[in-house]
Structure formats: C-alpha cells, structure tokens
C-alpha positions in Angstrom: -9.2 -21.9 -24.6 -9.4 -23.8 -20.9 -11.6 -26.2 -22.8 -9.3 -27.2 -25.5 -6.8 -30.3 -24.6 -4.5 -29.3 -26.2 -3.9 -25.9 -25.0 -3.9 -27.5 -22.0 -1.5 -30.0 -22.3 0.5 -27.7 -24.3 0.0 -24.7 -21.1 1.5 -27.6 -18.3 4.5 -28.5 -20.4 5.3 -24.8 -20.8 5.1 -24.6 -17.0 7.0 -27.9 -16.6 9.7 -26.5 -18.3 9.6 -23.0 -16.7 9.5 -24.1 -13.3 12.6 -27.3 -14.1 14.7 -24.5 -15.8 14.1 -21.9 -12.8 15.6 -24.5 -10.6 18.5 -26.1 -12.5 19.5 -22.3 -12.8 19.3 -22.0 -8.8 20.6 -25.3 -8.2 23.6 -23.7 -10.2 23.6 -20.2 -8.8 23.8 -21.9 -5.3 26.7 -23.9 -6.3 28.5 -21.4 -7.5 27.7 -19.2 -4.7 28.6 -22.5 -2.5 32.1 -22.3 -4.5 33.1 -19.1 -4.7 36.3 -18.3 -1.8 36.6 -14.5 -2.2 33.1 -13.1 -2.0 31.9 -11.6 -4.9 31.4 -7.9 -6.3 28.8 -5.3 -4.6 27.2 -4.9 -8.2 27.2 -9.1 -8.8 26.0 -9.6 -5.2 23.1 -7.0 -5.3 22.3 -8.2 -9.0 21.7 -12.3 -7.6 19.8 -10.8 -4.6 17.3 -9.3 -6.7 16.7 -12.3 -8.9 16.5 -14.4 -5.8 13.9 -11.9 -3.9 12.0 -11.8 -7.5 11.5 -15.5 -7.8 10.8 -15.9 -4.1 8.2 -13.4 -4.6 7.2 -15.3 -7.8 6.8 -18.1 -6.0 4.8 -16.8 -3.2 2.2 -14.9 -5.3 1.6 -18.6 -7.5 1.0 -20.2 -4.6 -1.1 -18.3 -3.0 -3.4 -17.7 -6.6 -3.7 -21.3 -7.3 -4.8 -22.1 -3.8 -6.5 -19.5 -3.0 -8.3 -17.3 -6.1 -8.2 -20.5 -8.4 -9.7 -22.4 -5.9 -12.7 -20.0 -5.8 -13.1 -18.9 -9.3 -15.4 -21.5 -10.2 -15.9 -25.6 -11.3 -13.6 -27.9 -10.7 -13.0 -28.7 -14.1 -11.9 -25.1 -14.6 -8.9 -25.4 -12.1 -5.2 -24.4 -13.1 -3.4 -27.8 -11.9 -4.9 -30.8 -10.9 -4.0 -32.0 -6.9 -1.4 -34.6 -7.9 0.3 -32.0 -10.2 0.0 -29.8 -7.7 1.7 -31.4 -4.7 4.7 -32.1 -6.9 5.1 -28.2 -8.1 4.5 -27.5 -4.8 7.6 -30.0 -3.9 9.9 -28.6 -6.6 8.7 -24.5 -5.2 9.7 -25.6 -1.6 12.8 -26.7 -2.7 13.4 -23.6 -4.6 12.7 -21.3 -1.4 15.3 -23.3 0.3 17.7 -22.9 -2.2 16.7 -19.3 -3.1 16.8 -18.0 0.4 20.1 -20.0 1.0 22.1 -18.0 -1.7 21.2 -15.1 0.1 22.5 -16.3 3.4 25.0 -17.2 1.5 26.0 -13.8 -0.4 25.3 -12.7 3.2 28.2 -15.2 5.0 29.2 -12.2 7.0 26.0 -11.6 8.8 25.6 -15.1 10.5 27.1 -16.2 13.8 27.9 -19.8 14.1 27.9 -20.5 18.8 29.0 -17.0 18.8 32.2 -16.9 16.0 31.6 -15.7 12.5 30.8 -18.3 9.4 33.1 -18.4 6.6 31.6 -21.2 4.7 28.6 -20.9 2.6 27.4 -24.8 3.6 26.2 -23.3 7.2 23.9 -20.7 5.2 22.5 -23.2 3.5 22.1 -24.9 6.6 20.5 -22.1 8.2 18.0 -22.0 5.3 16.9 -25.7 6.0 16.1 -25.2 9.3 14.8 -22.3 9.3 11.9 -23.4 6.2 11.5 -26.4 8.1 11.2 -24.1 11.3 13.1 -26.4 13.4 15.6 -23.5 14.4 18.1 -25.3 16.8 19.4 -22.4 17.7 23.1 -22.9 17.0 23.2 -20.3 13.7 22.0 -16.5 14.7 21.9 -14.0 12.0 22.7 -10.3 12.3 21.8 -6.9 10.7 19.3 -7.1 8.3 19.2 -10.9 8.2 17.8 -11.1 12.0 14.3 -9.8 9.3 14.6 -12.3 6.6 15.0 -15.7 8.5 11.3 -15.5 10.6 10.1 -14.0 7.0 11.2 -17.2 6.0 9.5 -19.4 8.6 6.5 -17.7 8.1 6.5 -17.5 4.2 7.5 -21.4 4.6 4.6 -22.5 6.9 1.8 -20.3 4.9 3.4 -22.0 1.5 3.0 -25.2 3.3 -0.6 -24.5 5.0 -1.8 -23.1 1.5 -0.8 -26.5 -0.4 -2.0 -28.4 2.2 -5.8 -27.0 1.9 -5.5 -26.8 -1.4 -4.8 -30.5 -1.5 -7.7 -31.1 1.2 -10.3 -29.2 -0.8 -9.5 -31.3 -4.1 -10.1 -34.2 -2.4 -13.5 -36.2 -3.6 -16.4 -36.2 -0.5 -15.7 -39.3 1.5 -19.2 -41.3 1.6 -20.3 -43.0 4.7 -18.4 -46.5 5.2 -21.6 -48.8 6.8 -24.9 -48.1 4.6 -25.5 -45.3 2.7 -26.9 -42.7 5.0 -30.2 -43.2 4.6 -33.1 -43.8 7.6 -35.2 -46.7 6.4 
C-alpha cells in the first residue's frame, strides 16, 4: 500500500485533519480552562488531565517513531513524512505541548507560586508553560507539590522533541557535494 499515491495522499490528509482537529480542540480546552473563575469539579479536572497526559504521551511516542524507527526502517522513499512536512507537524506538536501542558498548570493554579504569593490567574500557567518548553526558566514562577516533577519533565520532553526533529531534519537532507571541482585527484 506505501507504494500507491493515493493511499498516500489519502493517509497525510487523514493525519492533517487528525492532528488540526487535536489542536483546535486544545486551543479550546485551554480557553475555557483560561476562562473559567471558580475552578472546576474533581471528576472534570481529573477527566481533562488524563486527556492532556494521553495526547502529550501521543505526541511524544510519534515523534520519537518517525525520527527514530522510521528513520531506520529502510529507503528513503519508504519514509512516513517527507522533511518539509515534517518540520511543520513538528511546529503544530510543539505548540500542542505548550498548550497541553499549560491546561494542566492551569487546572493546577493552586500549585504555582508567582515571587513568593499564590497565582490566581490561569494566564501565568500558561506562562509558566512557555518558558519552561522554551527552557528559558526566569525564575519568577515556582511550582509546588507534584508540579515541582512535571515542569523539568517538560524541559526535558521539550528539548528531546526539539533534538529528535532537528536530526531528523539533518538526516533528510541531500549529501552536500564539494563546492570547487568535483573531488577527484587528476
């Protein structure tokens, strides 16, 4: 079937669609997470948390197959995603970490220390979120409890994500040929 165009074409707009409909429906969650002045339920709070950790898992194991195992499977021609398309997905899944982990931080408002006061807005969790995937970490946002685990899981999970697509992208790249002659002793 990897041979036939049009189960291919057919296969990338299937994922197109997957992975734009996974993030309009976090862009949405986070908003209404964002929005929401009383926080919510136990049962609705536990419930989001474990369809954020299962996409971040999601998009962790993806990743790490299609640069990794895809990369060593075999011809080129064989490959999941070409480089191009690849770099964007990868774009669109960084974005989605960002936003995935921030709704946790954000369901989580309670566990984050803003210069030493507690954070009542959700905006500062999604700030925390940034710089932490960016691993900038100013310093100026500290979580607490069980949070103190998930933000350097974050960093890390961030710059493997980012390392993975980068030599993915390196190792797609056509051999560069020698600028001045061809190589070759006469």
């Amino acid at each position: 079937e990897i041979t036939d165009q049009t189960f291919v074409a057919r296969r990338g707009c299937a994922i197109d669609y997957y992975v734009a409909t996974y993030l309009l429906v976090e862009i949405a969650v986070a908003i209404v997470v964002s929005l929401l002045s009383p926080p919510p339920t136990f049962a609705l709070s536990a419930f989001v948390l474990l369809i954020v950790c299962l996409r971040i898992t999601e998009i962790i194991q993806v990743t790490v197959n299609a640069s990794i195992f895809d990369a060593i499977s075999g011809a080129i021609g064989h490959r999941v995603a070409l480089p191009e398309r690849m770099l964007v997905l990868a774009a669109v899944n960084f974005i989605e970490l960002f936003l995935c982990f921030g709704v946790v931080y954000a369901l989580n408002c309670d566990l984050l220390v803003f210069n030493k006061l507690p954070v009542s807005t959700s905006g500062t969790a999604f700030y925390l979120s940034a710089i932490t995937q960016l691993t900038i970490g100013y310093g100026d946002i500290s979580p607490i409890g069980w949070l103190r685990f998930l933000a350097p899981a974050q960093g890390f999970s961030a710059f493997v994500f980012v390392a993975l697509i980068f030599s993915r992208f390196i190792a797609s790249m056509k051999p560069m040929k020698a600028v001045v002659g061809d190589g070759s002793e006469e």
